[in-house]
C-alpha positions as CSV (number, residue, x, y, z in Angstrom):
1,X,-24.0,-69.7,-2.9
2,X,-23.9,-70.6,-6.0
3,X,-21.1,-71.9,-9.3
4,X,-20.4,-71.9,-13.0
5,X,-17.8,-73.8,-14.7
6,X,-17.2,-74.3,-18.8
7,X,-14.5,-76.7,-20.3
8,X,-13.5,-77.1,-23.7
9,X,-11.1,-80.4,-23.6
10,X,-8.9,-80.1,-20.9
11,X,-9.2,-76.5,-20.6
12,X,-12.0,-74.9,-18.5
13,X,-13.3,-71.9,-16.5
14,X,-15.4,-71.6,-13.3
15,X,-16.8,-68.9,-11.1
16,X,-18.4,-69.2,-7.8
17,X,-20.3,-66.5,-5.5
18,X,-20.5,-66.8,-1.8
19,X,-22.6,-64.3,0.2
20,X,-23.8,-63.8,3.5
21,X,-26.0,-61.4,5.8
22,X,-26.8,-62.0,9.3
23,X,-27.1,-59.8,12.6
24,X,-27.6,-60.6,16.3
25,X,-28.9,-58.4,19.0
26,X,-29.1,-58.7,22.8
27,X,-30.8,-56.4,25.7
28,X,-30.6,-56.2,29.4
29,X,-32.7,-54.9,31.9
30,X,-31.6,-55.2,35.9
31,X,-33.2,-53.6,39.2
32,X,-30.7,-53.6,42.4
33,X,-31.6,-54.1,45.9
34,X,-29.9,-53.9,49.2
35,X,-30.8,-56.8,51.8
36,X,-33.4,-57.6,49.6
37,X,-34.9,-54.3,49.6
38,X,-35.2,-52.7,46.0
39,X,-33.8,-49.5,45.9
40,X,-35.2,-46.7,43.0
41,X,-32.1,-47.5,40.7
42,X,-32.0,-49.5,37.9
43,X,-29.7,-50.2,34.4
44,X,-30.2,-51.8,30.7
45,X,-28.2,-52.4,28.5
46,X,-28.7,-53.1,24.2
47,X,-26.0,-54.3,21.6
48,X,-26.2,-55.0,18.0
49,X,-23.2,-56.6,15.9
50,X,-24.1,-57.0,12.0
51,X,-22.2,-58.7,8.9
52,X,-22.3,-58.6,5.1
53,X,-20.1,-60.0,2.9
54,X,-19.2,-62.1,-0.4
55,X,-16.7,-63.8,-1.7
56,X,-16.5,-63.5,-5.9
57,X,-14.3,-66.7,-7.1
58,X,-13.1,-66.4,-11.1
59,X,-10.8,-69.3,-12.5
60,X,-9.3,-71.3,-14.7
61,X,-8.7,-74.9,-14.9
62,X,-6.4,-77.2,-16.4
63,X,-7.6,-80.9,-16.5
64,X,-4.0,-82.7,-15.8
65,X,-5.5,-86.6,-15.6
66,X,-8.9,-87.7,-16.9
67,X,-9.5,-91.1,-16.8
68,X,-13.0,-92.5,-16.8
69,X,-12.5,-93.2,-12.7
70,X,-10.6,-90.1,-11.8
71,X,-10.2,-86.3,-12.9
72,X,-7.0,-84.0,-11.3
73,X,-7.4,-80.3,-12.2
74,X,-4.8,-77.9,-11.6
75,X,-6.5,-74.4,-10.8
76,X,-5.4,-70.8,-10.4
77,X,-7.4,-67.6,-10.2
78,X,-8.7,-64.3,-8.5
79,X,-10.6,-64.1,-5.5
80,X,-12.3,-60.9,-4.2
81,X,-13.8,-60.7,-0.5
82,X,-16.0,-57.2,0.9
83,X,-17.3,-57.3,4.0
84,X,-18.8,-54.7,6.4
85,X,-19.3,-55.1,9.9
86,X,-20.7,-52.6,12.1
87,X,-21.2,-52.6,15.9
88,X,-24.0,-50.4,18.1
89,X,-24.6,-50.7,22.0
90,X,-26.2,-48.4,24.9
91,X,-26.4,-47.9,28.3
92,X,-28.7,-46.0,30.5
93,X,-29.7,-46.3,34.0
94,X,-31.1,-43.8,37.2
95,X,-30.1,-43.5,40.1
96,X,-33.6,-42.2,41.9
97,X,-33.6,-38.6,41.0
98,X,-30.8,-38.6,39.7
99,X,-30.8,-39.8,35.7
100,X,-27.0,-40.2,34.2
101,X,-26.1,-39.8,31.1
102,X,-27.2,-42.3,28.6
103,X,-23.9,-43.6,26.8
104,X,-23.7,-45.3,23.3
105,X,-21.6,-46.2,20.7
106,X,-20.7,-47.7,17.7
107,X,-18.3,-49.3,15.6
108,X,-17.4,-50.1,11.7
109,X,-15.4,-52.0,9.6
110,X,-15.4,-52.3,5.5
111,X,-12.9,-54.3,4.0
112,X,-12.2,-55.2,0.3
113,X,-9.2,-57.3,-0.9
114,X,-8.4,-58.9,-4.0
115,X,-6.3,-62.1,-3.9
116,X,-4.2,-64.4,-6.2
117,X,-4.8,-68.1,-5.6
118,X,-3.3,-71.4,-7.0
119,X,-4.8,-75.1,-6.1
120,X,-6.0,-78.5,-7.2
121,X,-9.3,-79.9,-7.3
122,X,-11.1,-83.3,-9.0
123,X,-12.6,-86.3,-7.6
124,X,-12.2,-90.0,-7.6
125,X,-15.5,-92.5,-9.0
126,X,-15.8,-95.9,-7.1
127,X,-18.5,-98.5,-7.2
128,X,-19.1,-101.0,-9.7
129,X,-20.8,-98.6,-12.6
130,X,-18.0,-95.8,-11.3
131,X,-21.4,-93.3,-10.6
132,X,-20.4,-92.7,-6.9
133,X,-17.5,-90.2,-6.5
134,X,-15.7,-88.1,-3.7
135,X,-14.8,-84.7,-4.6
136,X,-11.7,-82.1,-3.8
137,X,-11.0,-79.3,-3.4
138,X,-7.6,-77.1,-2.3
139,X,-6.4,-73.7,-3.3
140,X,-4.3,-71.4,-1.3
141,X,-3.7,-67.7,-2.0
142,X,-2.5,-63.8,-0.7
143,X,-2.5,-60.8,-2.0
144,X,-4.0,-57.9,0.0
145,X,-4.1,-60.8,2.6
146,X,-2.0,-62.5,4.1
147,X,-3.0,-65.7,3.6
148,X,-6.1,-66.8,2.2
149,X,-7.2,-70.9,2.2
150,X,-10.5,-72.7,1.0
151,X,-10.9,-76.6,1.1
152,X,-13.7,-79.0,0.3
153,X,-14.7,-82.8,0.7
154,X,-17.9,-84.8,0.0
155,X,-19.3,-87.7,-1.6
156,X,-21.6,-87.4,-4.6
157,X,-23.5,-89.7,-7.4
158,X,-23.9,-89.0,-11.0
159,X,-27.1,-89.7,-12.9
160,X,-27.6,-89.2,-16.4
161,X,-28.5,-86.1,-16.4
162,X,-25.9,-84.6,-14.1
163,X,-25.4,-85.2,-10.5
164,X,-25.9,-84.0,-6.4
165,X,-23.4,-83.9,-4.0
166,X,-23.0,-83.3,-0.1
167,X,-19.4,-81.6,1.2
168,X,-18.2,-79.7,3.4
169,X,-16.6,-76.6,3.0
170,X,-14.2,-74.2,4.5
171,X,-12.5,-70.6,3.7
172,X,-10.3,-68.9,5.8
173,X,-8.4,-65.5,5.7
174,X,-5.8,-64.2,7.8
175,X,-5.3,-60.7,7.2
176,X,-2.1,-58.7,7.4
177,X,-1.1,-56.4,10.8
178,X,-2.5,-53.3,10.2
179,X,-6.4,-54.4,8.9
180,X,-9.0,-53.8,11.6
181,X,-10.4,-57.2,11.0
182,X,-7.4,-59.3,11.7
183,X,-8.9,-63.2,10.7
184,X,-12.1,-64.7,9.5
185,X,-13.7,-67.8,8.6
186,X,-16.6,-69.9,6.7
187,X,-17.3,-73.4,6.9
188,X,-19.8,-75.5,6.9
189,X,-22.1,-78.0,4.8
190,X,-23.4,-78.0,1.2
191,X,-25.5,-79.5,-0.5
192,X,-25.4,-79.2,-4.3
193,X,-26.9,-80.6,-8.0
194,X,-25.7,-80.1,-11.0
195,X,-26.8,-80.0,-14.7
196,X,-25.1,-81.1,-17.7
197,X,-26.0,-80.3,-21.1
């Protein structure tokens, strides 16, 4: 994950990049028995679910109040998700001399949607040098989606020669009747420092 902004006065520009990649796999392997006899039959049984996918933020922002304690932006933008998902499994087995069929499948899903988005975002300094701050951020959206949502809270502290922050952050999608993939989600923690020049 990572983010760019720019300002020029109370006009400025940001971009941010989310991406993730992560698979899981599973496998099974059972003998059967009668009265505690084994008997020549056995199954197993294998599965494989993977995920790619990013989410390409562009904006614009409109500083609204900018005091030396407190900043309210008012932000609107594009956002573009892609994700593909795909889905594998088997099954195979005997039955003595007899060997069934080994079955398998698999599934896949690619989506791509571009979305509209309007929000707000800023933070409020406290402390007795105003260094600590908590920072916001809310923007909703649709488009190709539904609905699309993304919030963020944390706490941070600026130093002279920018600042680090801690938040958590959350991005959700609901899609509209007829997508294969009908919701998803992101959330979680970050961790983040900035550079000012």
């Amino acid at each position: 994950m990572g983010s760019l902004e720019v300002h020029d006065g109370r006009w400025g520009a940001f971009t941010d990049l989310l991406y993730v990649n992560f698979g899981a796999s599973s496998s099974a392997y059972r003998e059967f028995t009668i009265g505690g006899t084994p008997i020549p039959a056995d199954a197993s049984t294998s599965a494989r679910i993977d995920l790619k996918g990013s989410i390409w933020t562009l904006g614009a922002a409109y500083r609204v109040v900018a005091t030396p304690r407190s900043t309210v932006e008012a932000i609107a933008g594009i956002r573009r998700l892609g994700i593909e998902q795909s889905f594998s499994w088997t099954l195979s087995g005997n039955l003595g001399p007899i060997s069934p069929a080994d079955r398998s499948g698999a599934r896949a899903a690619d989506l791509e949607h571009w979305d509209a988005f309007v929000g707000v975002r800023g933070r409020a300094a406290f402390g007795a040098d105003g260094r600590w701050f908590v920072p916001y951020h809310l923007d909703v959206g649709t488009g190709e989606s539904r609905f699309v949502r993304q919030a963020m809270l944390g706490g941070g502290r600026a130093f002279d020669w920018g600042e680090v922050m801690v938040a958590w952050r959350h991005i959700d999608y609901t899609m509209k009747s007829d997508e294969t993939i009908r919701s998803l989600s992101f959330s979680g923690p970050m961790v983040a420092a900035s550079f000012v020049w």
